[in-house]
Structures are given as structure tokens and as C-alpha cells.
C-alpha positions in Angstrom: 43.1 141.9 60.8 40.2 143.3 62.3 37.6 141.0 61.3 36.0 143.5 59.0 35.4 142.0 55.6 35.3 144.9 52.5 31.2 143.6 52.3 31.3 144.7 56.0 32.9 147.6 55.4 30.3 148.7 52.0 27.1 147.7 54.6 28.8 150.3 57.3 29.1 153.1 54.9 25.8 152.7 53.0 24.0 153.1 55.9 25.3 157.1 55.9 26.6 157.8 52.8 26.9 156.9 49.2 30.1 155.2 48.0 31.9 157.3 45.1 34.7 155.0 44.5 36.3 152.0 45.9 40.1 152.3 45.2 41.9 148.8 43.9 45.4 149.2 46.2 47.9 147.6 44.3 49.1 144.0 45.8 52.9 143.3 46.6 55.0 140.7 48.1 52.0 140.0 50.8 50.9 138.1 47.7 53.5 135.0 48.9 51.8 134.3 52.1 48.6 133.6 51.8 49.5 129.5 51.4 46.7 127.6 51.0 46.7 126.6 54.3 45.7 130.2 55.3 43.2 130.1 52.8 41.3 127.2 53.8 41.6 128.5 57.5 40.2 131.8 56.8 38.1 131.0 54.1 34.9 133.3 54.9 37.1 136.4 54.2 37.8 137.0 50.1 41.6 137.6 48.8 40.9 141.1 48.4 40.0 141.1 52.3 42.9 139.3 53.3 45.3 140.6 51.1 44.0 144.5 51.0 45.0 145.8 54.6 43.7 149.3 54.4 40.4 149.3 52.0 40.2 152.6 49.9 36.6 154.2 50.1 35.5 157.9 48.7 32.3 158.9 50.2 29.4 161.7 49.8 27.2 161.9 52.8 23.3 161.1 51.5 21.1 163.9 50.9 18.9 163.8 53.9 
């Protein structure tokens, strides 16, 4: 994980462009792992953070 949240990642890319579409990936078996124990200890980063390794962004660069 590299401590990039998806909020992170939105506050990156408004700065330069406008955000299209975020894509939803699909969840599998990663689903399992996230005991609550892993929960509790990582608990300023949402499910979608922890469980979404590779967030899905379409981008238009601003109009300057």
C-alpha cells in the first residue's frame, strides 16, 4: 500500500485536471482478509482504499 488514500488521490488530480469517471474495480477473494483486526489498525484508510489496489481514474486536463 502506498499510503495514498482514493481522497488523496481525487485532491492530486483536481489540482490539474477534471475527473471524468472514477471506475468501481470489482472486489474478489481480497474481500476475506481484511479481519477486523486490520480494520481497526488501519482505520483512517476506507474499504474501498484498502480493498481497491489500483484506483481507476479518466481524466481531461482543465481548460487553462
Amino acid at each position: 500500500m502506498n499510503k495514498l488514500s482514493r481522497r488523496d488521490y481525487r485532491a492530486i488530480f483536481e489540482k490539474h485536471f477534471t475527473i471524468v469517471e472514477e471506475i468501481e474495480i470489482a472486489r474478489g477473494l481480497e474481500y476475506q482478509y481484511l479481519t477486523d483486526e486490520i480494520r481497526a489498525e488501519l482505520s483512517e484508510y476506507t474499504e474501498q482504499d484498502l480493498l481497491d489496489g489500483k484506483p481507476m481514474f479518466v481524466l481531461r486536463p482543465m481548460q487553462r
